[in-house]
Backbone bond lengths (Angstrom), bond angles and torsions (degrees), N, CA, C in turn:
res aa  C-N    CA-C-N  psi(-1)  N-CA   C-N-CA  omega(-1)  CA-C   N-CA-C  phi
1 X - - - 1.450 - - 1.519 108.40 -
2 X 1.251 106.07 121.61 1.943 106.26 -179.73 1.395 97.41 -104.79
3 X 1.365 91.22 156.23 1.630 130.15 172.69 1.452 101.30 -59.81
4 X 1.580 109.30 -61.79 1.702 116.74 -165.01 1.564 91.29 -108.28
5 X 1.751 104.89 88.08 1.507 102.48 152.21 1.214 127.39 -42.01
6 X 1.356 134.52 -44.90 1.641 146.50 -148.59 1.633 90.19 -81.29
7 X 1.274 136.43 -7.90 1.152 117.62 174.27 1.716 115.04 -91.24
8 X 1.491 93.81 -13.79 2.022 94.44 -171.76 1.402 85.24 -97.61
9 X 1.735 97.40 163.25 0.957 115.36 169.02 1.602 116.77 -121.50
10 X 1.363 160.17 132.27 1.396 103.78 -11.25 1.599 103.07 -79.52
11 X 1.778 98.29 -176.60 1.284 122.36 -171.73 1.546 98.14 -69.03
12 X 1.378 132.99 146.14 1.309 121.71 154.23 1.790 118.33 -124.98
13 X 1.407 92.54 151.84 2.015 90.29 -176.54 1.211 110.93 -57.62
14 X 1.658 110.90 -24.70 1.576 94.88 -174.87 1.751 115.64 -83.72
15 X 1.334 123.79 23.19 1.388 123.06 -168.64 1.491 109.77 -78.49
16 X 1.169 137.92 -169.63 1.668 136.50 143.84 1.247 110.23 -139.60
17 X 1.109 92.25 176.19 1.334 112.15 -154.92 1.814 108.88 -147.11
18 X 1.147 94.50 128.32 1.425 101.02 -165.40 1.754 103.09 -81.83
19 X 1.330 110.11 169.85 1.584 134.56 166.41 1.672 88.33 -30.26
20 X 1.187 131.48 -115.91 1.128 161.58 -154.15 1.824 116.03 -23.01
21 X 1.803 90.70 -41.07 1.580 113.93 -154.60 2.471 74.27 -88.30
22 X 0.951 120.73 -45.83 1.412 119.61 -162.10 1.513 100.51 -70.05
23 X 1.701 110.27 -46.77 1.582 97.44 172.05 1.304 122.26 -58.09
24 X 1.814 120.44 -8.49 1.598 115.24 -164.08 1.326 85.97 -99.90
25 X 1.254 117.22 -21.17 1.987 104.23 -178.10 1.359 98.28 -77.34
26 X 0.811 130.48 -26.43 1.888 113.45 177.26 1.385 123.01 -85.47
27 X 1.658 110.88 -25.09 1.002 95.09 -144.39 1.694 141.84 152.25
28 X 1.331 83.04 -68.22 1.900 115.14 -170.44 1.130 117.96 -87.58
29 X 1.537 125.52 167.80 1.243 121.85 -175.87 1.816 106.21 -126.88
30 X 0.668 102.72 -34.69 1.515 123.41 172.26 1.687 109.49 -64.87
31 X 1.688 110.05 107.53 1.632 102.21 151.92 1.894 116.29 -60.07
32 X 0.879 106.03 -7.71 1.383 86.18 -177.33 1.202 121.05 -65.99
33 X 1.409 97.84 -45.85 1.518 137.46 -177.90 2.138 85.19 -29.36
34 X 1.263 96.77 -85.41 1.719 101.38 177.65 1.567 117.24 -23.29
35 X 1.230 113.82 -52.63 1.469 116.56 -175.13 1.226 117.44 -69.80
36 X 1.497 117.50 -38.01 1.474 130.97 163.98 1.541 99.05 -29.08
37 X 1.985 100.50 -82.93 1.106 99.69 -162.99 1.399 127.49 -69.25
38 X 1.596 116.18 1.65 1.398 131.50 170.94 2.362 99.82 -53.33
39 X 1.341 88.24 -66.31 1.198 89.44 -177.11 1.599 136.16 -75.11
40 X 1.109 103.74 -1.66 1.582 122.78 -162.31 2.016 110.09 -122.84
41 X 1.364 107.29 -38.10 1.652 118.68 -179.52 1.623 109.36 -135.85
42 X 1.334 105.20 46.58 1.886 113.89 174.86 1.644 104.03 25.86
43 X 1.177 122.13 50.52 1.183 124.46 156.01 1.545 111.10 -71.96
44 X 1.611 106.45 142.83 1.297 116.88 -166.34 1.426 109.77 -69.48
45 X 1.245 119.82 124.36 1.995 121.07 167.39 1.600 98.09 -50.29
46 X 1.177 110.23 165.73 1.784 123.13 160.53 1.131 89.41 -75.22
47 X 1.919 100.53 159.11 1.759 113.95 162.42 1.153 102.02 -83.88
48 X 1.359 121.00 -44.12 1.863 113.40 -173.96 1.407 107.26 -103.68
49 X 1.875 123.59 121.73 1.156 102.90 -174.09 1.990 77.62 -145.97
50 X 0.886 123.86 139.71 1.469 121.22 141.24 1.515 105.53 -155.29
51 X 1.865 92.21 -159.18 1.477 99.03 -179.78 1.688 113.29 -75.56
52 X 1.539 118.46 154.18 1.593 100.99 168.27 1.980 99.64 83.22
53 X 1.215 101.82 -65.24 1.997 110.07 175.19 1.041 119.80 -61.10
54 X 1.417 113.50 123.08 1.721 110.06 164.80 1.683 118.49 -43.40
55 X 1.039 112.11 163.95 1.980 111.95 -167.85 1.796 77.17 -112.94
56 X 1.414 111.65 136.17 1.528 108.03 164.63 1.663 103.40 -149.54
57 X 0.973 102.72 139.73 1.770 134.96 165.83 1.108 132.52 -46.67
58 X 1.415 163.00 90.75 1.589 123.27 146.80 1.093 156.58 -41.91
59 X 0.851 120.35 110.80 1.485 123.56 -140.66 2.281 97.12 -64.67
60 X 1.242 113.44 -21.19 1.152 120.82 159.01 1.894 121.48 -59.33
61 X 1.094 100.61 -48.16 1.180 110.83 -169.10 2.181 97.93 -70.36
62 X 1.073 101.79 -42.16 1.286 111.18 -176.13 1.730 105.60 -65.40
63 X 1.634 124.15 -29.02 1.195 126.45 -158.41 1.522 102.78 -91.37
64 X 1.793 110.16 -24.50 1.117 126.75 165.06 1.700 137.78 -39.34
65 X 1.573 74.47 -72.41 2.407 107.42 160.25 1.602 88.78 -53.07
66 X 1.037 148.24 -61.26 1.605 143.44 -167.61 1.298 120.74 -66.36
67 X 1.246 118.57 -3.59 1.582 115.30 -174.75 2.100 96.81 -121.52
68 X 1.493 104.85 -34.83 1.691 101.23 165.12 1.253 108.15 -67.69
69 X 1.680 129.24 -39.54 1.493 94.78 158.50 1.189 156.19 -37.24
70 X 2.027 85.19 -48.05 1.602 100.17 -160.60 1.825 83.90 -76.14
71 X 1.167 144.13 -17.14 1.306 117.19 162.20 1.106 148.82 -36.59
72 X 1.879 85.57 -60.74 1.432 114.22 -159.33 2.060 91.29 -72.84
73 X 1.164 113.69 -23.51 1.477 105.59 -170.22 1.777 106.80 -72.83
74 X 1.566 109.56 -32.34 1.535 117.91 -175.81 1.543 85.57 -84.25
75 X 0.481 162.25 -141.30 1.599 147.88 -171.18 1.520 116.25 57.80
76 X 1.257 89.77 -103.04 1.682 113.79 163.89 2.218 118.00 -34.07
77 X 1.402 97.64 -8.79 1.790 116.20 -142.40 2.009 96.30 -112.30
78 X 1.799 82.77 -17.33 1.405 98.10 -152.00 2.043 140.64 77.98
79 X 1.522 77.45 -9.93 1.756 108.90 -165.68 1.184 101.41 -58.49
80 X 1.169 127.58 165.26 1.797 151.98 171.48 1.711 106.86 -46.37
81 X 1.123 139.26 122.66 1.638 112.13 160.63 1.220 114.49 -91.17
């Protein structure tokens, strides 16, 4: 399991993904931003997070939160799921 998915080819769910690499998939600049939506839009916690430890992702778990969106938006859209 690597740190820097973007270097293997293919991608796999079981990879992680650090703080930094998850704010660049969205977007954002702010960790908070994550925790916000941790508590507010069931955004996925990291599996490894403590004090001193990098906080990292699955990159599965993250691909997961991205597809109940893309629902919930065709949903809301009236669209096909």
């Amino acid at each position: 399991m690597a740190l820097h998915a973007e270097a293997q080819s293919p991608q796999s769910p079981n990879d992680f993904l650090t703080t930094a690499e998850v704010l660049a998939r969205y977007r954002r600049n702010s960790r908070r931003t994550l925790v916000r939506w941790m508590e507010t839009k069931g955004f996925p916690a990291p599996v490894i997070s403590g004090t001193g430890a990098p906080s990292l992702w699955r990159r599965g778990d993250l691909d997961e939160f991205d597809e109940l969106l893309q629902r919930k938006k065709a949903f809301i859209k009236g669209g096909q799921v």
